[in-house]
C-alpha positions as CSV (number, residue, x, y, z in Angstrom):
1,X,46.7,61.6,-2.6
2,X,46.5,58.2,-2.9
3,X,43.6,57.7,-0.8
4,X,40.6,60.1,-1.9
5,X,38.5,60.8,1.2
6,X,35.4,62.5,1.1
7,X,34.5,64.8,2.8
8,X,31.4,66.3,3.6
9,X,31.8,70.0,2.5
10,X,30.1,73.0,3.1
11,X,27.9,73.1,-0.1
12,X,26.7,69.0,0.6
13,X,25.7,70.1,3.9
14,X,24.6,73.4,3.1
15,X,22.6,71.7,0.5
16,X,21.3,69.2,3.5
17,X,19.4,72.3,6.0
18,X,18.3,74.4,3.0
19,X,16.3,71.7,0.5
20,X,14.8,69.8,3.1
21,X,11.3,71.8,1.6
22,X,8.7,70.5,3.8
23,X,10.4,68.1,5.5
24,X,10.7,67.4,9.3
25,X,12.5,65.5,11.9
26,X,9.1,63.8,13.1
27,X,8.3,63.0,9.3
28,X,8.4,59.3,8.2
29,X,11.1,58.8,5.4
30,X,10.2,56.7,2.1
31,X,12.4,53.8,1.9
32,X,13.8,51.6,-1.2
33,X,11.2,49.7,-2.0
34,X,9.0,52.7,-1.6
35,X,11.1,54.5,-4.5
36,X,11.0,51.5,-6.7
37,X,7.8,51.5,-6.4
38,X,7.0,55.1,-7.2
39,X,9.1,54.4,-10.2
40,X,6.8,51.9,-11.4
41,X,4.0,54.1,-10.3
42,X,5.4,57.0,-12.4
43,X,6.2,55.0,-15.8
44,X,3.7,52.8,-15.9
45,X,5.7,49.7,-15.5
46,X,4.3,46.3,-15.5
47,X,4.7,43.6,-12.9
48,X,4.5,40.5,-14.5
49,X,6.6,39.9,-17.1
50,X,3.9,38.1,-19.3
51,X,2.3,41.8,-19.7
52,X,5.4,43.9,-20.5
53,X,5.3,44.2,-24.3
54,X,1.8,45.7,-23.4
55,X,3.0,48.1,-21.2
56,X,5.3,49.3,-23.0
57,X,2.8,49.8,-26.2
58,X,0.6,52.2,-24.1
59,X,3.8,54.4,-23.3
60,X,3.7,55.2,-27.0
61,X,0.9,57.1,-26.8
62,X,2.6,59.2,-23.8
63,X,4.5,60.7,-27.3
64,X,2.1,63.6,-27.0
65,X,3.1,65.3,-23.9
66,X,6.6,65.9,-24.8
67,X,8.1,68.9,-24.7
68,X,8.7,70.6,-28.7
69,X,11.3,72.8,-27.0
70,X,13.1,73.2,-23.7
71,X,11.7,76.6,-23.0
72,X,8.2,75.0,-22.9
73,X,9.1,73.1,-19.9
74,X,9.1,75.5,-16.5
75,X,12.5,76.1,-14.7
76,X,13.3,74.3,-11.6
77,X,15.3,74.7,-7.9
78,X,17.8,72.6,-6.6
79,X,15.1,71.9,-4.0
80,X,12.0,70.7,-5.9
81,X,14.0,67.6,-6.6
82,X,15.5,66.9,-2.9
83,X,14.7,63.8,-1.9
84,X,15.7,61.6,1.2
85,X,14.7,58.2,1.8
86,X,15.8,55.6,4.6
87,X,17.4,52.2,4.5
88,X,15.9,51.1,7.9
89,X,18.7,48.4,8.6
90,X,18.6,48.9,12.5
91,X,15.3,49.2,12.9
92,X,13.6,46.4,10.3
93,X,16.4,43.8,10.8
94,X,14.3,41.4,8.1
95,X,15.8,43.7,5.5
96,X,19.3,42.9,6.8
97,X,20.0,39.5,5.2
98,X,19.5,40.8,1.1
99,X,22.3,43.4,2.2
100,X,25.1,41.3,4.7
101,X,28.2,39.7,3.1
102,X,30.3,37.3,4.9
103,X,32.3,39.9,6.9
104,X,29.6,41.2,8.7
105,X,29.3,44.1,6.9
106,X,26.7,45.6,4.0
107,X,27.5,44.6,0.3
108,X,28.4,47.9,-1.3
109,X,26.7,46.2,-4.8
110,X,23.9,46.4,-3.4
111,X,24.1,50.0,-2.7
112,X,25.2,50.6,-6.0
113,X,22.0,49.0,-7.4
114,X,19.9,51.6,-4.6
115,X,22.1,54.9,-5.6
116,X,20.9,54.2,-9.2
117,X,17.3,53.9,-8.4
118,X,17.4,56.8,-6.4
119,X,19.1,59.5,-8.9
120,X,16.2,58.1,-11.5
121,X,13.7,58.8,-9.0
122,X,14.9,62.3,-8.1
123,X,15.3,63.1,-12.0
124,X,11.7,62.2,-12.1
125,X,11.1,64.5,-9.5
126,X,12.6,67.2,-11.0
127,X,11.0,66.4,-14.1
128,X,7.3,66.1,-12.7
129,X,4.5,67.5,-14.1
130,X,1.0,68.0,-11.7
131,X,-1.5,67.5,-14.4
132,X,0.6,64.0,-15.8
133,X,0.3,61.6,-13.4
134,X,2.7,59.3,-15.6
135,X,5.6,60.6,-17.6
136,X,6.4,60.4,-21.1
137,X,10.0,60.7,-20.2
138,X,12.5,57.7,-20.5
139,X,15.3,58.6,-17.6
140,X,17.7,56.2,-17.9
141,X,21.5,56.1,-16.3
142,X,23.9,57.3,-19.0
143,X,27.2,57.6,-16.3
144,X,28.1,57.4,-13.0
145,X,31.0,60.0,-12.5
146,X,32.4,59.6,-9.6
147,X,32.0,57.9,-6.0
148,X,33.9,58.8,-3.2
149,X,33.6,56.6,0.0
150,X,35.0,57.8,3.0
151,X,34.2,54.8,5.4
152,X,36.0,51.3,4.7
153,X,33.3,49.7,6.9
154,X,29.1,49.9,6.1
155,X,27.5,48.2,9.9
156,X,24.4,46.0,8.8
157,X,22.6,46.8,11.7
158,X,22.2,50.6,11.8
159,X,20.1,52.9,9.7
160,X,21.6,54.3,6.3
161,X,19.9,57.6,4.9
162,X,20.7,58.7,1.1
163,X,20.3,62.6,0.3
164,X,20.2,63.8,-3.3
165,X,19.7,66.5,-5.4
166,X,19.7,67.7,-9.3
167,X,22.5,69.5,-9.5
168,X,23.0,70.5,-13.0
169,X,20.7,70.4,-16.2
170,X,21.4,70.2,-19.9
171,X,18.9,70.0,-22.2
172,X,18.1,66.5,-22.4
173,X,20.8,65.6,-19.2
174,X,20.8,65.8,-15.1
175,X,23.6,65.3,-13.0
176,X,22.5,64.2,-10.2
177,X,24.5,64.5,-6.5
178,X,23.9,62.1,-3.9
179,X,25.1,61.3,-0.2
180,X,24.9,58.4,2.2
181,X,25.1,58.7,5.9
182,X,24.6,56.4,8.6
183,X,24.0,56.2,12.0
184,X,25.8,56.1,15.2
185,X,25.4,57.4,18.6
186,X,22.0,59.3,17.2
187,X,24.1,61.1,14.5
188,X,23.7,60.5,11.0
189,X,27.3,60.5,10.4
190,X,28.9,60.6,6.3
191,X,29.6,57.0,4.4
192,X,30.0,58.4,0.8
193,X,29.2,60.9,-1.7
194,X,28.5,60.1,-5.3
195,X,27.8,62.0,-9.1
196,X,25.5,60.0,-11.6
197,X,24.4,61.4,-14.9
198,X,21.1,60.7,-16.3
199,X,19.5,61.3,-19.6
200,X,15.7,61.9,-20.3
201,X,14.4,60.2,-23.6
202,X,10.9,59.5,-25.8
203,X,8.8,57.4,-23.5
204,X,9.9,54.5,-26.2
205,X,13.7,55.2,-25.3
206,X,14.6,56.3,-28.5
207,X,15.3,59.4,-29.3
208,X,16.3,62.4,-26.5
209,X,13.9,64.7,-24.8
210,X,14.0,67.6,-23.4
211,X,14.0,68.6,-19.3
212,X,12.8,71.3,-17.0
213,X,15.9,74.1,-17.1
214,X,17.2,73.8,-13.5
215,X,17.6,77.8,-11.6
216,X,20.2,77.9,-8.7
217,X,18.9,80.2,-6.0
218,X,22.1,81.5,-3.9
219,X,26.0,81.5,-4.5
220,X,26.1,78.2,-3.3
221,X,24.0,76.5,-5.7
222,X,25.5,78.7,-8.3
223,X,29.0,77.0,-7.7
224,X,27.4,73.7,-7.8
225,X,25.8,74.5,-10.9
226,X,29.5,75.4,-12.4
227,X,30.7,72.4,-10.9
228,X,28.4,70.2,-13.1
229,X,29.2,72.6,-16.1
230,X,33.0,71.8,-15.4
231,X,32.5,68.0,-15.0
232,X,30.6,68.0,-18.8
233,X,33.7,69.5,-20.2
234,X,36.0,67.1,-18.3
235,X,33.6,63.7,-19.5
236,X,34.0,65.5,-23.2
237,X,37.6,66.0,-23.2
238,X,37.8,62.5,-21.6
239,X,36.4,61.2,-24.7
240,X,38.2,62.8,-26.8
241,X,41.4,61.6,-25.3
242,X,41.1,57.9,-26.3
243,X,44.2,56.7,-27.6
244,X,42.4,55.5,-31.3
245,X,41.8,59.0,-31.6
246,X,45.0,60.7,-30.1
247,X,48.6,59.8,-30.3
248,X,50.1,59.4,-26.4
249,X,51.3,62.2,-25.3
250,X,55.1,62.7,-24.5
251,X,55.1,61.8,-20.7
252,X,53.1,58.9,-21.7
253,X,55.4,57.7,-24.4
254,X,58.4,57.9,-22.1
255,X,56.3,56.3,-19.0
256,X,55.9,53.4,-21.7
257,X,59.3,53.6,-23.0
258,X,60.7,53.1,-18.8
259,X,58.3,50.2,-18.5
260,X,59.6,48.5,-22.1
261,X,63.2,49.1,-20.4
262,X,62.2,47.4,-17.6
263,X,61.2,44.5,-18.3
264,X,63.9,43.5,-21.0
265,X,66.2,40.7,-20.4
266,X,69.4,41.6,-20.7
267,X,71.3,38.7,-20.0
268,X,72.1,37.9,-23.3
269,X,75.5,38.2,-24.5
270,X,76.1,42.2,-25.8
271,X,73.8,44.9,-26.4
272,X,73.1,44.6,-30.2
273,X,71.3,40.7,-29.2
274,X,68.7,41.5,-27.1
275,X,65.2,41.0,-28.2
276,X,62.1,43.0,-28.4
277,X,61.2,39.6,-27.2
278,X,62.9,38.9,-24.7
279,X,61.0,40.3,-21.2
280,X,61.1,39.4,-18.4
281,X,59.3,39.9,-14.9
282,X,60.8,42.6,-12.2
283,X,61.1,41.4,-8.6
284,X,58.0,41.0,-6.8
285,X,55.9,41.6,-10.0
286,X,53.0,39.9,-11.9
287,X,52.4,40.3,-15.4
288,X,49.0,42.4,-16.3
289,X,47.7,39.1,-18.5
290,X,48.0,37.3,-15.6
291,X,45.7,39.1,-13.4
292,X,42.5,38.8,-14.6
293,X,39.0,37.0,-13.8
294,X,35.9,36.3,-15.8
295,X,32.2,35.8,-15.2
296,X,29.1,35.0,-16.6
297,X,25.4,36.0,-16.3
298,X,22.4,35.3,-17.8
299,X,20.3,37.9,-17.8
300,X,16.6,36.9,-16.5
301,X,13.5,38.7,-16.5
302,X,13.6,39.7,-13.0
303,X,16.6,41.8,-13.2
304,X,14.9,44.0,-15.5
305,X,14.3,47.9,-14.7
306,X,10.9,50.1,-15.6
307,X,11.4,49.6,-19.0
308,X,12.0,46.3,-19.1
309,X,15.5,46.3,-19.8
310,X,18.2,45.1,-17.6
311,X,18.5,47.4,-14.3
312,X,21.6,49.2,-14.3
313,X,22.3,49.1,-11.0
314,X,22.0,44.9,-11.3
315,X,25.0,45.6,-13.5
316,X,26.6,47.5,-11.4
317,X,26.3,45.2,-8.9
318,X,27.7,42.4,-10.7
319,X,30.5,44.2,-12.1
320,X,31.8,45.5,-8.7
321,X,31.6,42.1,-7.4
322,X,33.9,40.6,-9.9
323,X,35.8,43.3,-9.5
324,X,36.5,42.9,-6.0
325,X,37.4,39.2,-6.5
326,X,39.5,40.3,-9.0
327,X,41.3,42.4,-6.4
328,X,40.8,39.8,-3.6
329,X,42.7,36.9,-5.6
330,X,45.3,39.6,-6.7
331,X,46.2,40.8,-3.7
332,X,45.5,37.7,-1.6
333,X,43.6,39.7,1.2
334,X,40.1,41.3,1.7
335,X,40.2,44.7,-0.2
336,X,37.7,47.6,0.2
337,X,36.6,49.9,-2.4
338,X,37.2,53.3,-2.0
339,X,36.5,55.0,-4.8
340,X,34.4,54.4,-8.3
341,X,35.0,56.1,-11.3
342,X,33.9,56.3,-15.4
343,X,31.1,54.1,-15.2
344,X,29.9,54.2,-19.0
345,X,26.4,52.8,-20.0
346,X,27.4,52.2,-23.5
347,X,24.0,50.5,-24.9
348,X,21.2,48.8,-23.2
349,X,21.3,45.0,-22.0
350,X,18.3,43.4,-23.3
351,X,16.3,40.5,-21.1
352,X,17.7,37.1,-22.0
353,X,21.2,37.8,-23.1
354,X,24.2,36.5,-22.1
355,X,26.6,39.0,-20.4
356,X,30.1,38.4,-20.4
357,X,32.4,40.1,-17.5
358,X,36.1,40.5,-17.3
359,X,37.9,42.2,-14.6
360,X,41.4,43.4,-15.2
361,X,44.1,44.2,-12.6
362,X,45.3,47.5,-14.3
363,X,47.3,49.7,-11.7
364,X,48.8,49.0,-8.6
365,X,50.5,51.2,-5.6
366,X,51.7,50.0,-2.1
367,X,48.4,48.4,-1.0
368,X,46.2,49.8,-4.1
369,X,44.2,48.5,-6.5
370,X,42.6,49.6,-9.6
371,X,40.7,47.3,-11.3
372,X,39.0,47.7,-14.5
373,X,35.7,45.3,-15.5
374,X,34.6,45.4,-19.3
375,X,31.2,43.8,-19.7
376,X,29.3,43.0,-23.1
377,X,26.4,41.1,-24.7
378,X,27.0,38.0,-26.8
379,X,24.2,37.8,-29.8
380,X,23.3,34.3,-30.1
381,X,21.9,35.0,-33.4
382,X,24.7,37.0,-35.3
383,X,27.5,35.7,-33.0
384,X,28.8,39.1,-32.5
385,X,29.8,40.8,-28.8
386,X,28.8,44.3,-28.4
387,X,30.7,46.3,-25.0
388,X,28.1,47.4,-23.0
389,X,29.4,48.8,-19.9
390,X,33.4,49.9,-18.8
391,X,34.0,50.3,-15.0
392,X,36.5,51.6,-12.6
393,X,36.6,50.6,-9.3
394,X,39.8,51.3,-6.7
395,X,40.1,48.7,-3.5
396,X,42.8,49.6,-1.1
397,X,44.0,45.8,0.3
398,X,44.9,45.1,3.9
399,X,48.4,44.5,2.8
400,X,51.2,45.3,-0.1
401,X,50.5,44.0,-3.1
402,X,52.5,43.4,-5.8
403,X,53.3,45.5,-8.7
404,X,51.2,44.6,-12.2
405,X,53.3,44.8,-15.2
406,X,52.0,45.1,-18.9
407,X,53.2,43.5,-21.6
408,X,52.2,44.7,-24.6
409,X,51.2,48.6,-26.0
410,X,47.6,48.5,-25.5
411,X,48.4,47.5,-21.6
412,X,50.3,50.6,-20.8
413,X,47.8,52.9,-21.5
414,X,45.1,52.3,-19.2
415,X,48.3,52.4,-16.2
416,X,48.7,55.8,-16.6
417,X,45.0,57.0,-17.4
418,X,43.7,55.1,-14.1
419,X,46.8,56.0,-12.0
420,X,45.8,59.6,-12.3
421,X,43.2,58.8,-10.0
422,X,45.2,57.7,-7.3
């Protein structure tokens, strides 16, 4: 349908009563700045910037507690890495402020930027060793699958709780499940539900590493475990399907072919004179190259993550908010996001480079919007751009918007693989 709700099924809250190992309704819950700072606790991150090359010397000699194989490393449940923390935004209004945008409501880029700390954290917990009280691992966001929100509104003044799991292990990869409730009228009720994929590598962030094998208990967690087999051989087939690698197939070729046919001109006098360059723009239409927005950011030391790179969720942050202005000015009302998708972490964003964000209009219907935000690094040195990151973000606008049109051959494509998702 075109509107993806999510819903909270019976394996999420199955999941909810039956990993909650140890916990309590009377217990205090850890929030955000509590799991950013375990995360530091746990790598051995420095604070000051001054001493990071230091810190991140020591973590070489971490190289020895590696794993040689994966069947050194003792299985895990689905509930040794359950983990749920608060974001007390009713009860500690001073938090409020970092997290209100000017409708009153909580910037959802700044949830993005807490999901991602949070599926590193419970990786680590899944990962954890008693006798290491730092890890040699590197667990670093490699793709966010899929969110699904299934509220248009987040309230700024009422507590948010995030959930989350591992649900499925590789041998150096964890996908990782996680869901956001907030609450009204003393019920924790559900915001959004959301898939990332971490991987686990040298404490240098080099080269992979092995991870604990995960067990699933009962049938439930067994059809979660599937699920996460399924969704690798969906991400691989994905990949596989890129267009530099595969000729379109024929639904595509004719779904290009209408849209060519479309947007001829065909005022000119008999059939045999009209031009492949003669287009022109269908009623209430706007041309794909003409819906588009750039940004800038230079990326400073404080945006940096554990491992003193650029944090992933600061990127996802920035790249949903261009995004959404992207679908603002195109649509020429407030949108909301409803849905992420295909968040690629290509390569790493190094402290002090200059990122470079475009957000593309790619696929419209009635009153939605999918807008797609490619983001690189520009090397000063070599004068060379490298992609970094690909998003995929769906708003649904408060009104009709118009139709976006492509022009050329590389334009059609994306219409039809992102329209799939609507």
């Amino acid at each position: 349908s075109a509107y993806r709700l999510c819903t909270m099924r019976k394996l999420p809250s199955f999941l909810a009563r039956t990993l909650t190992s140890g916990t309590s309704g009377s217990q205090v819950l850890p929030d955000m700045s509590e799991v950013r700072s375990r995360l530091r606790d746990i790598v051995g991150a420095s604070t000051n910037w001054r001493d990071h090359l230091q810190a991140m010397q020591e973590r070489k000699a971490l190289h020895t507690l590696l794993a040689k194989r994966q069947e050194d490393l003792s299985p895990r449940r689905m509930k040794d890495s359950y983990l749920e923390v608060i974001l007390p935004l009713g009860s500690q209004p001073e938090i409020r402020e970092k997290y209100l945008n000017v409708h009153n409501s909580v910037r959802f880029g700044r949830i993005l930027e807490d999901l991602d700390s949070l599926g590193v954290l419970i990786c680590y917990t899944h990962t954890k060793q008693e006798m290491q009280p730092r890890s040699p691992l590197s667990i670093v966001t490699a793709l966010v699958d899929k969110i699904n929100l299934c509220k248009k509104i987040i309230y700024p003044d009422c507590d948010i709780k995030f959930t989350g799991n591992v649900s499925w292990v590789g041998r150096t990869s964890m996908e990782v499940k996680m869901h956001m409730l907030q609450l009204h009228d003393g019920d924790y009720c559900p915001v959004l539900d959301a898939t990332f994929v971490m991987v686990a590598r040298d404490p240098e962030n080099k080269r992979p590493a092995f991870v604990n094998p995960l067990i699933a208990e009962t049938p439930e967690e067994e059809e979660i475990f599937k699920q996460g087999e399924l969704n690798k051989l969906k991400r691989i087939d994905f990949s596989t399907a890129s267009l530099l690698k595969m000729a379109p197939t024929a639904e595509e070729r004719n779904i290009v072919h209408d849209i060519f046919l479309n947007t001829l001109d065909t005022r000119q006098e008999g059939e045999g004179t009209v031009s492949f360059r003669s287009r022109k723009l269908p009623p209430n239409s706007v041309w794909m190259e003409d819906a588009k927005l750039k940004g800038l950011q230079i990326c400073h030391p404080q945006e940096r993550n554990i491992f003193n790179r650029i944090f992933g969720g600061f990127l996802m942050r920035k790249a949903f908010e261009l995004g959404w202005a992207t679908a603002c000015r195109y649509g020429g009302s407030r949108p909301f996001i409803i849905s992420v998708d295909d968040i690629m972490f290509q390569r790493p964003v190094e402290v002090g480079s200059l990122l470079l964000l475009s957000g593309q209009v790619c696929y419209t219907e009635k009153n939605y919007i999918q807008v797609r935000v490619h983001s690189e690094v520009y090397d000063a040195d070599t004068r060379e751009h490298h992609t970094t990151n690909i998003f995929h973000f769906t708003f649904v606008s408060e009104n009709e918007v118009p139709r976006v049109v492509p022009k050329t051959y590389g334009g059609k494509y994306p219409i039809n693989a992102l329209s799939s998702t609507l």
